[in-house]
Phi, psi and omega in degrees: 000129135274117174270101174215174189214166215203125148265013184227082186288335198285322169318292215285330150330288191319311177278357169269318185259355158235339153324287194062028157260057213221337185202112185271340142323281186317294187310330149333292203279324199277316178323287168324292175261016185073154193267042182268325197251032149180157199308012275266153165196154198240119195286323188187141187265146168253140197248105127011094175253106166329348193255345179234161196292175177310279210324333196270327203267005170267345163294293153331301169323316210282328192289313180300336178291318181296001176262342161251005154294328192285301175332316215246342153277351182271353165275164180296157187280339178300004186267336206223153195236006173258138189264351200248138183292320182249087184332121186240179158251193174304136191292157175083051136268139178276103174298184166253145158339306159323305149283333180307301178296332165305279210324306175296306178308326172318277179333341201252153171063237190285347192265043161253131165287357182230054180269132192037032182265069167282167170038253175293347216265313204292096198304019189217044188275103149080000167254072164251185169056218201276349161296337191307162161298303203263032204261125194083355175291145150265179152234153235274342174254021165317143143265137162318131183226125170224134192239148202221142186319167158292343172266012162067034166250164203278136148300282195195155183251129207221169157271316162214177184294348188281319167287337200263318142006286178277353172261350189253350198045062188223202158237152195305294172320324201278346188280329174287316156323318178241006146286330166294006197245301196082004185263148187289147225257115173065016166072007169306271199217139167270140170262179141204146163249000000 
């Protein structure tokens, strides 16, 4: 299962199933068994309330998605296709003060997942470094990323997009965007993956 919220349901289909840049588990997935083999239904509609601003009635939207993330993190994880616990927006959107405090309130005290796993309680307590699980891992739906002159010789080579990011200082979507594009990235670099 995927839990998500939307003020565009028709968008965000488009960007989960033909974008496909939107969830890499999921896309993954859609690869694998085609999407013939899964559902979409719409969980709950949230109704516009006119007397408070957008910023408020999008906040709201984020609090009704977070009540069915939490249901849906209390299943085993092989069941869900979300990696985040806590319902968010796009990432670089600037909120209002307002919402931000909605937002924290969503996050705090018990509808936090890790409200009270302190110190040893916390599963990932004392892992660090080569303790860590993923420490030295790619992950397994990583792309390869290679970036190449504008004279079409090879630069650097990445294990995924998120190294090739960070060396570009940029973000994992804009490297993905443009190798599916193809287009030259900072008058610069060509990506393939």
């Amino acid at each position: 299962m995927y839990i998500g919220s939307s003020i565009n349901i028709a968008q965000r289909l488009v960007d989960h199933a033909v974008d496909k840049d939107t969830n890499a588990h999921l896309q993954n997935a859609f690869t694998s068994y085609g999407l013939d083999n899964f559902t979409f239904c719409v969980v709950e509609f949230y109704e516009v309330n006119p007397e408070v601003s957008l910023e408020t009635n999008k906040a709201n939207l984020l609090v009704l998605e977070q009540k069915y993330l939490k249901w849906l993190f209390s299943l085993p994880a092989e069941l869900r296709y979300n990696f985040n616990p806590t319902a968010n927006s796009i990432l670089g959107y600037k909120h209002t003060e307002e919402t931000l405090a909605l937002m924290s309130e969503v996050k705090s005290g018990e509808n936090n997942p890790m409200y009270g796993r302190t110190g040893a309680l916390n599963p990932m307590y004392g892992r660090t470094g080569a303790l860590n699980p993923m420490y030295g891992k790619v992950p397994t739906h990583a792309m390869t990323v290679n970036v190449y002159s504008l004279d079409n010789v090879l630069v650097r080579s990445f294990p995924s997009k998120v190294a090739a990011a960070k060396w570009l200082n940029t973000s994992p979507r804009t490297v993905y965007r443009y190798i599916e594009s193809g287009k030259v990235w900072n008058n610069q670099y060509i990506f393939r993956s």
